[in-house]
Backbone as a printed PyTorch tensor [residue, N CA C, xyz], in Angstrom:
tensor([[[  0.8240,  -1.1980,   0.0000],
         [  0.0000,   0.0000,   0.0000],
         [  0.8730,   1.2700,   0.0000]],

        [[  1.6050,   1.5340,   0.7990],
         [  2.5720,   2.6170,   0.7850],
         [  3.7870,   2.2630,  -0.0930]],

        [[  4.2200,   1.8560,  -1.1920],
         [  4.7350,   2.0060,  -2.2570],
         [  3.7410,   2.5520,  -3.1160]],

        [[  2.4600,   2.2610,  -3.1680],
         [  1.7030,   2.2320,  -4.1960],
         [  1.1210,   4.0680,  -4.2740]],

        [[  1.0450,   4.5120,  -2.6980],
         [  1.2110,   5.6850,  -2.2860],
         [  1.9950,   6.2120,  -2.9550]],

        [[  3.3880,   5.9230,  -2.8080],
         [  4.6790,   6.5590,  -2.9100],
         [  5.1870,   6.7730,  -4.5310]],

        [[  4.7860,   5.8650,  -5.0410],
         [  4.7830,   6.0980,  -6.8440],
         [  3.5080,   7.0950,  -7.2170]],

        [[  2.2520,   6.9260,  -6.7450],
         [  1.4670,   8.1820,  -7.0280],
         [  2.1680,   9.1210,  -6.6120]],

        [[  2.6500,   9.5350,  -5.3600],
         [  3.4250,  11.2200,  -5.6080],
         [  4.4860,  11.2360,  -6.9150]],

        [[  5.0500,  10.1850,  -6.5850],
         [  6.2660,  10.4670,  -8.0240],
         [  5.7520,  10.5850,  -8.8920]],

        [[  4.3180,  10.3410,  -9.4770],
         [  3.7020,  10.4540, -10.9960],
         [  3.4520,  12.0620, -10.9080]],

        [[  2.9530,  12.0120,  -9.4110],
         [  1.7500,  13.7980,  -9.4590],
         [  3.3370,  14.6740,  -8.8660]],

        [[  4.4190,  14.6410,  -8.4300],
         [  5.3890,  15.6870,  -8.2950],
         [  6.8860,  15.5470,  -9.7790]],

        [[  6.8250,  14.1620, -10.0770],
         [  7.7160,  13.8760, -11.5170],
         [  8.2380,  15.2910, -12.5320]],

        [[  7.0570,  15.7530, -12.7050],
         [  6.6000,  16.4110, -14.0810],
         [  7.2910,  18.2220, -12.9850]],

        [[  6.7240,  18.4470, -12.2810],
         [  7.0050,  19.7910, -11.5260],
         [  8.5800,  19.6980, -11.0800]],

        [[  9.1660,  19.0950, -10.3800],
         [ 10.5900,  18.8110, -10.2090],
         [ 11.3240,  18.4720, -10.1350]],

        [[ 11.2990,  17.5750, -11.8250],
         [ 11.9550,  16.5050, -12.4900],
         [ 12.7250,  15.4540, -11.6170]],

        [[ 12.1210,  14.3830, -11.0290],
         [ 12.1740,  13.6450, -10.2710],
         [ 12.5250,  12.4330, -10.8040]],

        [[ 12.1680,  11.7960, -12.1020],
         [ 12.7270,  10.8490, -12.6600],
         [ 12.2690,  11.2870, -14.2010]],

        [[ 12.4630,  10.6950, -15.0430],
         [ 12.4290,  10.9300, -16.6580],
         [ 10.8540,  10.8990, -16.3920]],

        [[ 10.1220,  11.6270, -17.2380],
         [  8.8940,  11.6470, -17.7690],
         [  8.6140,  10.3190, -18.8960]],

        [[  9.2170,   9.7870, -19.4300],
         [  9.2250,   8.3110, -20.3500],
         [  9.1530,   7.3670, -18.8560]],

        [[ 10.0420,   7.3750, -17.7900],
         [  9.4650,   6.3830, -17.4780],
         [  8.5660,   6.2120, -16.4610]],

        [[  7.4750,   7.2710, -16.5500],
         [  6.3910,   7.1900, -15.6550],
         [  5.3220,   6.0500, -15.7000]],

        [[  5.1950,   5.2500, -16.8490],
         [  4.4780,   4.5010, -17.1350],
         [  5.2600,   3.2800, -16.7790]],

        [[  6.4080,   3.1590, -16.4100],
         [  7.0810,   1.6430, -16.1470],
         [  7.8220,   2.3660, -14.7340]],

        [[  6.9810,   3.4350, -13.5500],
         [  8.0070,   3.4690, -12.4990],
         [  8.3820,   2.3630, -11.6620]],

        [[  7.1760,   1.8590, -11.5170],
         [  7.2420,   0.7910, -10.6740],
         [  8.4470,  -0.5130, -10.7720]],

        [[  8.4920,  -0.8940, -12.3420],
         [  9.5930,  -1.9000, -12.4370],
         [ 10.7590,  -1.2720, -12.7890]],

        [[ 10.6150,  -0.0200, -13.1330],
         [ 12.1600,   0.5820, -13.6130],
         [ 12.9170,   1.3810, -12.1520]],

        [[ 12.1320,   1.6610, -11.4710],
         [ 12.7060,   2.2000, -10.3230],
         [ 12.1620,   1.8930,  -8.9980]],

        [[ 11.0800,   1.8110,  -8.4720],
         [ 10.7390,   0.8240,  -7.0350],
         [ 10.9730,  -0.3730,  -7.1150]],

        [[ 11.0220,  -1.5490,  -8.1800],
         [ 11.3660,  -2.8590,  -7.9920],
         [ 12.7520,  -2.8660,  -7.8630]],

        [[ 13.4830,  -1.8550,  -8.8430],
         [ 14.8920,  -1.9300,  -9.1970],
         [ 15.5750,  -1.4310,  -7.6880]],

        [[ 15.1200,  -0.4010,  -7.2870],
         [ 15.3500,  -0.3770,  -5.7100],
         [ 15.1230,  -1.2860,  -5.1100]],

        [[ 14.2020,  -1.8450,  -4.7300],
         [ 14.5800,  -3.1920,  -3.9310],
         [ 15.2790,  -4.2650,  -4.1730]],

        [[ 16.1910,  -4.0780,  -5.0580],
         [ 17.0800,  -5.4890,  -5.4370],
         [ 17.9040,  -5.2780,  -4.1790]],

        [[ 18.1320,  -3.9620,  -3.3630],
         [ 19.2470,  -4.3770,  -2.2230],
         [ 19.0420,  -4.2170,  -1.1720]],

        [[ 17.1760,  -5.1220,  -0.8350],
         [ 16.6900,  -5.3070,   0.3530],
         [ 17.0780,  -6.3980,   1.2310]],

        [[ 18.1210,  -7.4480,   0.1510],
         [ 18.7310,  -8.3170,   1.1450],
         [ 19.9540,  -7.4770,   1.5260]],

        [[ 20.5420,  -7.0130,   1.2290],
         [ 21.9460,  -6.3390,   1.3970],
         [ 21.3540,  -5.1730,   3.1990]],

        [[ 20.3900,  -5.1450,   3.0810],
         [ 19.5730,  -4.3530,   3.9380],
         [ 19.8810,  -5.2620,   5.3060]],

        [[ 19.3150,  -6.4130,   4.7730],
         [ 19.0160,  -7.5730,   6.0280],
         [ 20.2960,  -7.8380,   6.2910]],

        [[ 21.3770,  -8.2880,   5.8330],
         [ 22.7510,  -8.4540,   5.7280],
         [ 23.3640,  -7.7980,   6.2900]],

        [[ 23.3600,  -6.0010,   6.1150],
         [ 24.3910,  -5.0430,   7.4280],
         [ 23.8480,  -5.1590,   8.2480]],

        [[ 25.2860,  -4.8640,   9.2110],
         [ 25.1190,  -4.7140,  10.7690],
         [ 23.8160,  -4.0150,  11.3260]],

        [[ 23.7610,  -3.8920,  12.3500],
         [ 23.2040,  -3.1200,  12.6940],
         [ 23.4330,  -1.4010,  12.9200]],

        [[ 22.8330,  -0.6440,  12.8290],
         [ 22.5090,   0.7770,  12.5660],
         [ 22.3030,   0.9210,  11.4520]],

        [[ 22.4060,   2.7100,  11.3610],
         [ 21.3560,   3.1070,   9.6390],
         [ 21.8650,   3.3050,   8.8720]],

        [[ 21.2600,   3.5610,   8.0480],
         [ 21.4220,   3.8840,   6.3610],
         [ 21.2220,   4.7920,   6.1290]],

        [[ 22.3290,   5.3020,   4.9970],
         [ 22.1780,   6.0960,   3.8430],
         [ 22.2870,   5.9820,   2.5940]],

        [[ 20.5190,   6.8370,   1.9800],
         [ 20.5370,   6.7050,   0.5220],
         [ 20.8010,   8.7610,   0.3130]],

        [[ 22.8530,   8.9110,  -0.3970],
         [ 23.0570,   9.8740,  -1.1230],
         [ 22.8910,   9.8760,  -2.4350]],

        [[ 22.4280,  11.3870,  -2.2190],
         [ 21.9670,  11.8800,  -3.3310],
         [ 20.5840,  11.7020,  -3.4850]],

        [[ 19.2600,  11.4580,  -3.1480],
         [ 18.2920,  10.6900,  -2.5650],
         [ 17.7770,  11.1910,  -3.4680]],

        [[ 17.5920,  12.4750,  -3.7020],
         [ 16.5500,  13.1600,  -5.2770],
         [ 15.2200,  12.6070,  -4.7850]],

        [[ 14.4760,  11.8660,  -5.8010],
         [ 13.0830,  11.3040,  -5.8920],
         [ 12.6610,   9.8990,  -4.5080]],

        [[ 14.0300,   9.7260,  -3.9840],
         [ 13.6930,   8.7710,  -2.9090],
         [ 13.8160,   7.3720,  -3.2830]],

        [[ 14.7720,   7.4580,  -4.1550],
         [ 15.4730,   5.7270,  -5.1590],
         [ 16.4650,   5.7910,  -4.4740]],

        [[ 16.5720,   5.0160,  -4.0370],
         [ 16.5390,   3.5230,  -3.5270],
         [ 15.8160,   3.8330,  -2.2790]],

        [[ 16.0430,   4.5990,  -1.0190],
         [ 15.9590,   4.9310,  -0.0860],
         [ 14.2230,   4.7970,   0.5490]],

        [[ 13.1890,   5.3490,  -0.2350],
         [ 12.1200,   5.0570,   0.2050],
         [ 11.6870,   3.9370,   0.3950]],

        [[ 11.7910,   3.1390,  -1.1100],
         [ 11.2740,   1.4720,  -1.1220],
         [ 12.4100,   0.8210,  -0.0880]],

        [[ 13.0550,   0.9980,   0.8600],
         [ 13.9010,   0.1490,   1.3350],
         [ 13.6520,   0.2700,   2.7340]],

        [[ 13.4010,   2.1740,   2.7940],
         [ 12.7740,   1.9950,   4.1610],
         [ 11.4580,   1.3630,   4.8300]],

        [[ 10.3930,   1.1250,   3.0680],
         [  9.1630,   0.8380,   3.7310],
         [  9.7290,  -0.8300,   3.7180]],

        [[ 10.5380,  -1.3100,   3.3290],
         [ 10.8260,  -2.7210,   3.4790],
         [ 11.3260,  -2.8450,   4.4480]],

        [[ 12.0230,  -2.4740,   5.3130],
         [ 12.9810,  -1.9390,   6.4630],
         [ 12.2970,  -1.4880,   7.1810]],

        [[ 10.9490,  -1.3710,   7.9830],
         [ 10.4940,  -0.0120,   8.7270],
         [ 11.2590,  -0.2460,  10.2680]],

        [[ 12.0150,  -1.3120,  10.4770],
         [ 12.8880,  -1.0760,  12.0400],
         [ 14.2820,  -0.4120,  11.8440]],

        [[ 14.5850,  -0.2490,  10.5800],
         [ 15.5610,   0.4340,  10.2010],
         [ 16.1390,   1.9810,  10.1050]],

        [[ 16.6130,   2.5450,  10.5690],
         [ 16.9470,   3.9940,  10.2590],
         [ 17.0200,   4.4170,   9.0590]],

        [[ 16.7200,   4.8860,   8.1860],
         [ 17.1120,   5.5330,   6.8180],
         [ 17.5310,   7.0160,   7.1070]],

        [[ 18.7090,   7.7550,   6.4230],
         [ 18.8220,   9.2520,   6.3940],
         [ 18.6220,   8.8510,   4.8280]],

        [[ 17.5670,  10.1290,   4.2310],
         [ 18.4020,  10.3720,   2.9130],
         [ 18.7160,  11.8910,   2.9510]],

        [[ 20.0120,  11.5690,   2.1150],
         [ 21.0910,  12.8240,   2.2650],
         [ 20.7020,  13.3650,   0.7100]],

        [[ 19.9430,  14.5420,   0.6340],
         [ 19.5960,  15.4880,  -0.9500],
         [ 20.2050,  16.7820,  -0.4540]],

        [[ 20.8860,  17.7300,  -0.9080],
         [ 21.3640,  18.7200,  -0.7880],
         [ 20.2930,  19.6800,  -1.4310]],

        [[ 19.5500,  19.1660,  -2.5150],
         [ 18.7690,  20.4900,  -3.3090],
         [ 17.0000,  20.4370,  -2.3600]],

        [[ 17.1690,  21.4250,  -2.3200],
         [ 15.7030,  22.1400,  -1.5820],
         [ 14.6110,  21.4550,  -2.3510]],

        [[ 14.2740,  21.7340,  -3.0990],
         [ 12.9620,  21.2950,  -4.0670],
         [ 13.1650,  19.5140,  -3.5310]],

        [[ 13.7020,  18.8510,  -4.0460],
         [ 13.6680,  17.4700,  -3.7670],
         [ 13.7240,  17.0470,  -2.3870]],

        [[ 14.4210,  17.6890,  -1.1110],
         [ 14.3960,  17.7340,  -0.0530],
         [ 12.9000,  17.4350,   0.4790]],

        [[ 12.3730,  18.9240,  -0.4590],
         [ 11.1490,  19.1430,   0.2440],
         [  9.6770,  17.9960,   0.0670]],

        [[ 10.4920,  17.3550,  -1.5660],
         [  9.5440,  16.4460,  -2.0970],
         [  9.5240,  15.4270,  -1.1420]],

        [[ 11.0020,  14.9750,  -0.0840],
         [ 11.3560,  13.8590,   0.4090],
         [  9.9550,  13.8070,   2.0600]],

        [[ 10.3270,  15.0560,   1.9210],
         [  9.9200,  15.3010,   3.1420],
         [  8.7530,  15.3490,   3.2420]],

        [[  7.5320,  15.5510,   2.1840],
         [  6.4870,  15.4620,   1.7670],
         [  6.2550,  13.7500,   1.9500]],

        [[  7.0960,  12.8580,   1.2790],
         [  6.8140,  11.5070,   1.2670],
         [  6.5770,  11.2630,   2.3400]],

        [[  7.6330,  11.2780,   3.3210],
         [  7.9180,  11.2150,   4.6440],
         [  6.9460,  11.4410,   5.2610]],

        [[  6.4020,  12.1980,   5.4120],
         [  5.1140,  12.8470,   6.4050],
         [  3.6990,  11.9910,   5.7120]],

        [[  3.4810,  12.0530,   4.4650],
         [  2.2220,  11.1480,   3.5950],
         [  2.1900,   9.9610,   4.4610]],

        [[  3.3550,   9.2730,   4.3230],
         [  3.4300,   7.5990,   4.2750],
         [  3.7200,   7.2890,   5.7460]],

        [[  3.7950,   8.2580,   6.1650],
         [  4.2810,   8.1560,   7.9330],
         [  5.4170,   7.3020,   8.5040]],

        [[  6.6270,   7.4580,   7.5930],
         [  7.6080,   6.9040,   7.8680],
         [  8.2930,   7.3650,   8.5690]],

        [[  8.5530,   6.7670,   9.9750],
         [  9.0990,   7.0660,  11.3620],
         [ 10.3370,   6.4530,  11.0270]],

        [[ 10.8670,   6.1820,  10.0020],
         [ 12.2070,   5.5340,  10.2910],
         [ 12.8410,   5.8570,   8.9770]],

        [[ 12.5670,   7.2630,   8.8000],
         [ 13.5230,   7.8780,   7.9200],
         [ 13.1960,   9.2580,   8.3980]],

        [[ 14.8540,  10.0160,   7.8930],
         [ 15.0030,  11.5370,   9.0900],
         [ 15.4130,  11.8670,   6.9610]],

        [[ 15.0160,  13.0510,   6.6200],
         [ 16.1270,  13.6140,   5.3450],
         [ 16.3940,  14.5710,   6.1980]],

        [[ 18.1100,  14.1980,   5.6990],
         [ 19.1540,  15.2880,   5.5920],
         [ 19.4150,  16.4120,   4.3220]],

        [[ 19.3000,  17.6410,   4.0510],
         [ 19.5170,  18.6590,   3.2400],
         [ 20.9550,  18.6220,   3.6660]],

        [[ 21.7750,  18.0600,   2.6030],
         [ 23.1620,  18.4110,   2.7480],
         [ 23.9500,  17.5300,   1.2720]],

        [[ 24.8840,  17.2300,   1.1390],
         [ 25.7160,  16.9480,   0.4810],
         [ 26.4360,  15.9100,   1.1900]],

        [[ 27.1780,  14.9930,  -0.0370],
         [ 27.5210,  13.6810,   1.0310],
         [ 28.8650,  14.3820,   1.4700]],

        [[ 29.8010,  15.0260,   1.2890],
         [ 30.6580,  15.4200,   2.1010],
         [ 30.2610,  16.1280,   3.5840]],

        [[ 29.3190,  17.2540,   3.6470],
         [ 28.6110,  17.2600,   4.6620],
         [ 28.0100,  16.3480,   5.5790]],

        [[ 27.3560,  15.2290,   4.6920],
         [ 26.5410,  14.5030,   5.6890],
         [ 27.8780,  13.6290,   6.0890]],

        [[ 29.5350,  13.4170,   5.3110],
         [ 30.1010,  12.3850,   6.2460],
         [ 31.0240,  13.1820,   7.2860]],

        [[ 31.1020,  14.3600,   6.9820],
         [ 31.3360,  15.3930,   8.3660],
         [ 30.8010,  15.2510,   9.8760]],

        [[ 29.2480,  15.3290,   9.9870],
         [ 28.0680,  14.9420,  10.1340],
         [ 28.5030,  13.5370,  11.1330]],

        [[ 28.6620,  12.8320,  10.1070],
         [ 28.4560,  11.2290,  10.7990],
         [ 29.8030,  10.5160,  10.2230]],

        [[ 30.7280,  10.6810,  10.6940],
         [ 31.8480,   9.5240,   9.6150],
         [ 31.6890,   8.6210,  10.2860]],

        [[ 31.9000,   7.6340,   9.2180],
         [ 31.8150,   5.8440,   9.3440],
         [ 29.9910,   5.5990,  10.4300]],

        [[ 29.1480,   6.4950,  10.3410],
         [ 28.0160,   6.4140,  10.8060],
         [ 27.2330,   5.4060,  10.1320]],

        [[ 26.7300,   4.4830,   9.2020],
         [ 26.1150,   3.9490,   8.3270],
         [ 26.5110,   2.8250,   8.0060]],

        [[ 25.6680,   1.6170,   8.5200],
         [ 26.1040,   0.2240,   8.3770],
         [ 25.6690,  -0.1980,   6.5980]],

        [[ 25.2000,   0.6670,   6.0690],
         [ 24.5130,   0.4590,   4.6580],
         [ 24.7490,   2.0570,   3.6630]],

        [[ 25.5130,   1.8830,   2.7800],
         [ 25.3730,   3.2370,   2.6060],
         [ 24.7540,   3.2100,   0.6880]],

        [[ 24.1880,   4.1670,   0.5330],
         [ 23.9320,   3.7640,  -1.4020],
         [ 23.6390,   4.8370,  -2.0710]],

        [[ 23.4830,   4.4510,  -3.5830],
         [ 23.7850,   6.0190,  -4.3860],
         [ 23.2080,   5.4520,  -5.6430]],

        [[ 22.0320,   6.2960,  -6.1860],
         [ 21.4080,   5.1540,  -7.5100],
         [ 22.0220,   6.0140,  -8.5240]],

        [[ 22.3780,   7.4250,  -8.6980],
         [ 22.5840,   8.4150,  -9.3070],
         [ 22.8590,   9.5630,  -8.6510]],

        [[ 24.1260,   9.6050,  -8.1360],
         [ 24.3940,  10.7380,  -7.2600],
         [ 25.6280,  10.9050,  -8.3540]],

        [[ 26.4060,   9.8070,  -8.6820],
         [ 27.8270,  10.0740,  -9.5210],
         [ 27.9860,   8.6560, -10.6230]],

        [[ 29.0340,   9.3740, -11.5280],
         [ 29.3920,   8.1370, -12.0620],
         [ 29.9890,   6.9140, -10.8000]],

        [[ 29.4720,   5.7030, -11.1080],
         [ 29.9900,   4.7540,  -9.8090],
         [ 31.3720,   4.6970,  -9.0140]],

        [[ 32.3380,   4.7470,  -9.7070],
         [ 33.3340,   5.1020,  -8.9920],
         [ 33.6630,   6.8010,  -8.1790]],

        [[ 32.9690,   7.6260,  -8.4910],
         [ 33.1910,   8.6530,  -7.9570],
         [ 32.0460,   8.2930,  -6.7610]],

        [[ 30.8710,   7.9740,  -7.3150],
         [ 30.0860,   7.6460,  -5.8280],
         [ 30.0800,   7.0450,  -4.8320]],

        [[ 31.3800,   5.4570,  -5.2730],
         [ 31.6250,   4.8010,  -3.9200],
         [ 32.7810,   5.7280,  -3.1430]],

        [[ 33.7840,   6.4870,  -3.8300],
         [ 34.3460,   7.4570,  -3.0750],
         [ 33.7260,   8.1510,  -2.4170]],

        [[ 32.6560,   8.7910,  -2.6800],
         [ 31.7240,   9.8260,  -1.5500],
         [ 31.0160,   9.3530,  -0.6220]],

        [[ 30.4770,   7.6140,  -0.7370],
         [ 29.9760,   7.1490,   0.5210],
         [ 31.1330,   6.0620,   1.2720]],

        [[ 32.2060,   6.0200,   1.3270],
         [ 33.3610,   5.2700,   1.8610],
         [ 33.3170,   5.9290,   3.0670]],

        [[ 33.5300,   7.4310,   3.0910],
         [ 33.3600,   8.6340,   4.6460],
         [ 32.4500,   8.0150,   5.3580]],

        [[ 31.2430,   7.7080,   5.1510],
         [ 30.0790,   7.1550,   5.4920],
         [ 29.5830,   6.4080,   6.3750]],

        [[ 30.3430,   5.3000,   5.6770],
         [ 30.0530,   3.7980,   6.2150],
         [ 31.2420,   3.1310,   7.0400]],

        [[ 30.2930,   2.9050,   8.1140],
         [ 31.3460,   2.1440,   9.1130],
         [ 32.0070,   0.6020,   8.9710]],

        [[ 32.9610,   0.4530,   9.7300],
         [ 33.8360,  -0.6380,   9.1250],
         [ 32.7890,  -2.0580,   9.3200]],

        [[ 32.7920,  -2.6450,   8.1860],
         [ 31.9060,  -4.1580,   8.6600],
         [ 30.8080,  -3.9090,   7.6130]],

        [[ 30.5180,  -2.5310,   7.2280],
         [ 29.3460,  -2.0120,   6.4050],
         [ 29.2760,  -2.3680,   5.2340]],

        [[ 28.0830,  -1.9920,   4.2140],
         [ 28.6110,  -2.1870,   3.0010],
         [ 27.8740,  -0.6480,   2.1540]],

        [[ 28.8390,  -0.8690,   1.2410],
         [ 28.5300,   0.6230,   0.2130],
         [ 27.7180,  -0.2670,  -0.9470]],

        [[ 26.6930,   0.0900,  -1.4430],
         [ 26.2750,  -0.1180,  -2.8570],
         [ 25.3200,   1.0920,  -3.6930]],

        [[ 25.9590,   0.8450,  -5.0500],
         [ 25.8560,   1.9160,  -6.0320],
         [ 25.3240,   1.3430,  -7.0070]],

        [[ 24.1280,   1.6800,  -7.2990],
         [ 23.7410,   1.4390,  -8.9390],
         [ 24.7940,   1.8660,  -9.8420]],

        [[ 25.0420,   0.7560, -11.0750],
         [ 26.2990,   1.2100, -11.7800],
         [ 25.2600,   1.4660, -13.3930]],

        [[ 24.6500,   1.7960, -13.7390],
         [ 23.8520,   1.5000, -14.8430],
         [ 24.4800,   0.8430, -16.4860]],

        [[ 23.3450,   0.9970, -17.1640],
         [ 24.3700,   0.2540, -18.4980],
         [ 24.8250,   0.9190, -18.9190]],

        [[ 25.9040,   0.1070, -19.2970],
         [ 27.3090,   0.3880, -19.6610],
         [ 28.1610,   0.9030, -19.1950]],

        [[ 28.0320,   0.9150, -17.6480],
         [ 29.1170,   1.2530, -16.7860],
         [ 29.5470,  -0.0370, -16.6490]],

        [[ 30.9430,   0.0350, -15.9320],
         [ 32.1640,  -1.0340, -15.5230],
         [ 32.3790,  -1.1630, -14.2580]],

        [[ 32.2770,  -2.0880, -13.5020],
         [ 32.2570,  -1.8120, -11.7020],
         [ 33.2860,  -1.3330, -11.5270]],

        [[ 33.5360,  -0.4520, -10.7860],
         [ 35.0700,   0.5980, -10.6060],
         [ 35.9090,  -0.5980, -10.0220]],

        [[ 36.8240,  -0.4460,  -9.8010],
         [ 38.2380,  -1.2270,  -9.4830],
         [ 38.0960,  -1.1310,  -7.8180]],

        [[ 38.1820,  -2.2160,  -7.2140],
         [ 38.2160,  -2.6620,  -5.8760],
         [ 36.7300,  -3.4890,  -5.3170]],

        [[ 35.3410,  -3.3580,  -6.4730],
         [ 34.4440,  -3.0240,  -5.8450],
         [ 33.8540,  -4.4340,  -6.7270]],

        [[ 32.9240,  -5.2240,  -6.1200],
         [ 32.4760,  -6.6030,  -7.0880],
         [ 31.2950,  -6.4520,  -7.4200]],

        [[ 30.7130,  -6.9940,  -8.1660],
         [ 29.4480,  -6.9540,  -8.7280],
         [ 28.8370,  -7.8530,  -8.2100]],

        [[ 27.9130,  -7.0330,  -7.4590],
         [ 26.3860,  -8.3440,  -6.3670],
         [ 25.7780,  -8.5960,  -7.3750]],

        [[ 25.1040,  -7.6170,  -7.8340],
         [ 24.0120,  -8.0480,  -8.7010],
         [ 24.0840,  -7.2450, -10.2600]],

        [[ 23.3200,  -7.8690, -11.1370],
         [ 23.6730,  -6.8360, -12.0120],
         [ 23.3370,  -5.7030, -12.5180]],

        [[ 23.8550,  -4.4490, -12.8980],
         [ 24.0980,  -3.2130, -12.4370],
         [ 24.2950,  -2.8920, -11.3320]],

        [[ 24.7600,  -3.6290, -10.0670],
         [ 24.5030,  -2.8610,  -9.0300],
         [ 26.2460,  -3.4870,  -8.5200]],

        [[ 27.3350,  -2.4550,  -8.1680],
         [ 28.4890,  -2.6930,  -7.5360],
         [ 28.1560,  -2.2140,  -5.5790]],

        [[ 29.1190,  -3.2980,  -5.0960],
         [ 29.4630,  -2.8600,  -3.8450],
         [ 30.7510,  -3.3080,  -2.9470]],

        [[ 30.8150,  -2.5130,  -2.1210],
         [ 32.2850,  -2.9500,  -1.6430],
         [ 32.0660,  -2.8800,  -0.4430]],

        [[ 32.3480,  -3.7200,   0.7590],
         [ 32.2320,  -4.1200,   1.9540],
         [ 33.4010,  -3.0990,   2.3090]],

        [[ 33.5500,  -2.3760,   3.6280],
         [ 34.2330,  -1.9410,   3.9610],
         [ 34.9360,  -2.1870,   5.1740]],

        [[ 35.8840,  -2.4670,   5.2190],
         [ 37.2600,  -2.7700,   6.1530],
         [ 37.8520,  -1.7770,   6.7230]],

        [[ 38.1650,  -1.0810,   7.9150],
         [ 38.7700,  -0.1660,   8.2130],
         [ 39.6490,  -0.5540,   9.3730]],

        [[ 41.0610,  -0.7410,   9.2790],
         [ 41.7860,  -1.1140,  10.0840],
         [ 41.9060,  -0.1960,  11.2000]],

        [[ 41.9720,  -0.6310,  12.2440],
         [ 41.7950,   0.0810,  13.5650],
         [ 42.9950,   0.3240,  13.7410]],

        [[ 43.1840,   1.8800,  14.8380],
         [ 44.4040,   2.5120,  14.9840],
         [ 44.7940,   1.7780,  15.9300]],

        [[ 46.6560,   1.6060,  15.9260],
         [ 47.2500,   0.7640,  17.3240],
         [ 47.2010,   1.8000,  18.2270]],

        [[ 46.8220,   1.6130,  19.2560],
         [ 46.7960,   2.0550,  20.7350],
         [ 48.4280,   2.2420,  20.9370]]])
């Protein structure tokens, strides 16, 4: 029910502040809420604490994951006002208590919180390798980063391919010697 919610705003706000392509309003559901949930096991899989979906825009990946997730924390991190405000609109509709948006930028938000985020993700914030660089700050050691890589991207170097289009890289952070 609240996906089904949540794609009606994206049809009725889409068109006002370009939220996803206008072509694919008629296939949102399998081109972008199903395609978001491909990393609802990856969800179940991190540690415990929250998530971040940067760059959050229209709420891909981040919405469909929180309503799959509702014991889960979600931040989504959008820096631009208009989409912020769209987020925040969802947020309040669908009564999701377990997502906070952040208005900021992922360098900000890993200021904010470094290594805060047992899950961190990015469907279109950057080309993939520049985006697992911006959520690495992010995510705490044990965590995992995943990035939609779309077609005809190449999974950046260090990072394996879960699924397809989608790269991620578990993160390791060696602890300082005492």
């Amino acid at each position: 029910m609240k996906l089904e919610i949540y794609a009606g705003l994206l049809r009725r706000y889409a068109p006002k502040i370009n939220l996803v392509s206008l072509a694919d309003l008629d296939r949102l559901e399998e081109r972008h809420i199903q395609d978001s949930l491909r990393l609802a096991p990856l969800v179940e899989l991190a540690p415990a604490g929250p998530c971040a979906d940067v760059g959050s825009g229209a709420g891909l990946p981040g919405i469909p994951l929180a309503i799959a997730s509702p014991t889960r924390l979600w931040r989504l991190i959008e820096p631009r006002s208009k989409r912020a405000g769209f987020l925040e609109l969802v947020v309040r509709e669908l009564g999701l208590d377990n997502v906070e948006v952040v208005r900021a930028t992922a360098q900000e938000a890993s200021q904010r919180w470094p290594g805060g985020h047992a899950l961190a993700t990015a469907r279109a914030l950057a080309g993939p390798a520049e985006a697992l660089g911006l959520l690495v700050p992010l995510t705490t050691s044990g965590g995992t980063i995943a990035v939609f890589c779309g077609a005809g991207s190449a999974v950046p170097e260090g990072a394996e391919e879960w699924e397809k289009g989608i790269a991620i890289v578990r993160v390791n952070r060696s602890l300082p010697k005492a």
